[in-house]
N, C-alpha and C positions, 0 to 999 in steps of 0.2 A: 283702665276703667273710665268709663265717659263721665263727666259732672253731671247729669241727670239720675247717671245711675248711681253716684256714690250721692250725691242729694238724699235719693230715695231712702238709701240705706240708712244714711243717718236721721231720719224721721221717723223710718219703721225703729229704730233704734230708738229711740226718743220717747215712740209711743208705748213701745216694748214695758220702758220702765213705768207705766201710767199709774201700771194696775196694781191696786193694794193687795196684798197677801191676805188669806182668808184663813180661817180657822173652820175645817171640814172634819165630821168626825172622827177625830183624835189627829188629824194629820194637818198640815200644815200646805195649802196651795197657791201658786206664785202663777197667775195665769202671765205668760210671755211674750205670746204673740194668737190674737183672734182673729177670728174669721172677715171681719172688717178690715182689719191689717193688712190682709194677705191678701184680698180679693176671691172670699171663700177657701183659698186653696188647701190649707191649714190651720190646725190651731195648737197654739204649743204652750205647755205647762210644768212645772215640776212641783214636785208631790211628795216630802219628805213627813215622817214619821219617826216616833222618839221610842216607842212602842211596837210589838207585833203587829202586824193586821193588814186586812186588805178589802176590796170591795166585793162584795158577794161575786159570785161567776156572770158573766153576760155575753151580750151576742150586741153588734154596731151594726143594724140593718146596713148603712151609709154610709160607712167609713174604717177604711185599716188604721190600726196602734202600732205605731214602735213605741220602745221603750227602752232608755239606755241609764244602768246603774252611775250617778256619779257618784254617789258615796255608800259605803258599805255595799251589801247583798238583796239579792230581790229572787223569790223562785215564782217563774211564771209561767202559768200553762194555759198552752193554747191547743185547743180538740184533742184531749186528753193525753198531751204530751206535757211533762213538766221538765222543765228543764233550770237549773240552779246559775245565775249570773251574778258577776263577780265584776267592780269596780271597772268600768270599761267597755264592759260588754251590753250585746244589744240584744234584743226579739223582737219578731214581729208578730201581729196577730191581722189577718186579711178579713179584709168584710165579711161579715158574716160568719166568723168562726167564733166559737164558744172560749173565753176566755178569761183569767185573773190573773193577780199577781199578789204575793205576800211576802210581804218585807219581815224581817225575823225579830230576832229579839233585842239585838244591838240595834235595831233603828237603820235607818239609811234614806237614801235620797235617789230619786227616776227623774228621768226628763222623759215627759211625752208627748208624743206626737202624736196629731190626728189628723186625717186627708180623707178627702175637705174638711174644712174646719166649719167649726158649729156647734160639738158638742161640750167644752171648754165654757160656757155659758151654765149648761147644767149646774158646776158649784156654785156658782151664785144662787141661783134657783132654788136649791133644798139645801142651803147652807144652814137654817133654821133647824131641818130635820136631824133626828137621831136616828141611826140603825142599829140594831134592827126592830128599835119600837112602833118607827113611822114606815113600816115596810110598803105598805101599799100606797102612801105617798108618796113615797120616789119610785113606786114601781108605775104611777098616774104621770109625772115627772119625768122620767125618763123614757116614756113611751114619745113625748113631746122633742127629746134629742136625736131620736135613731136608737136608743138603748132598750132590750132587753135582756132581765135578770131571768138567769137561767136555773140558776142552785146557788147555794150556800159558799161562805167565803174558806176557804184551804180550809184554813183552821178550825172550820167548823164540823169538814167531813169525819 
């Protein structure tokens, strides 16, 4: 590895830790690396929950989701495939596909990823908001990331 490039690293590393943890409804998010960071390329988060729940279904005009369980369970479906991951495992969800995920009852913890990055700003943004009281403010809100909501969260069908 060359000193410029492990320079680099240790600064994205550095800035990685800037960002204050936020309280998002009900769940707890650690933005990691933004779009600033990256050079738009990505933007990476993790997203733990003590509680059931997850974010209504949506569609990323601009951008693919992984998403990889590091703690406990996540079931997430992407264009109407649901598929159940377990400590380790990953999904993807591609531009433009209709997608969620719901963490169960035991709680657990995602890292995720977004490319290009950009929409990782969104928490901040309607971190204020409730859902689903303030539905059509983060439905105004999220039109501004690349996001639209599609239908209702798992747990709600």
């Amino acid at each position: 590895m060359t000193r410029s490039l492990i320079l680099t690293l240790v600064l994205t590393a550095s800035a990685a830790m800037a960002h204050e943890p936020l309280e998002w409804n009900g769940s707890k998010i650690q933005v990691l690396l933004d779009k600033e960071e990256t050079g738009g390329d990505m933007g990476m988060f993790t997203t733990q929950a003590m509680a059931p729940g997850g974010p209504p279904r949506h569609v990323h005009q601009d951008a693919g989701e992984a998403f990889v369980v590091l703690e406990g369970a996540a079931t997430i479906l992407v264009d109407g495939e649901t598929v159940m991951l377990e400590q380790g495992q990953a999904a993807f969800a591609p531009k433009g596909a209709d997608h969620t995920f719901r963490i169960p009852e035991a709680g657990g913890k995602l890292l995720v990823i977004v490319t290009p990055g950009g929409f990782e700003g969104f928490f901040e943004a309607t971190k204020h908001l409730k859902l689903p009281d303030e539905l059509d403010a983060f439905t105004k809100i999220s039109a501004e990331y690349g996001q639209i909501f599609t239908g209702p969260p798992l747990d709600a069908e």
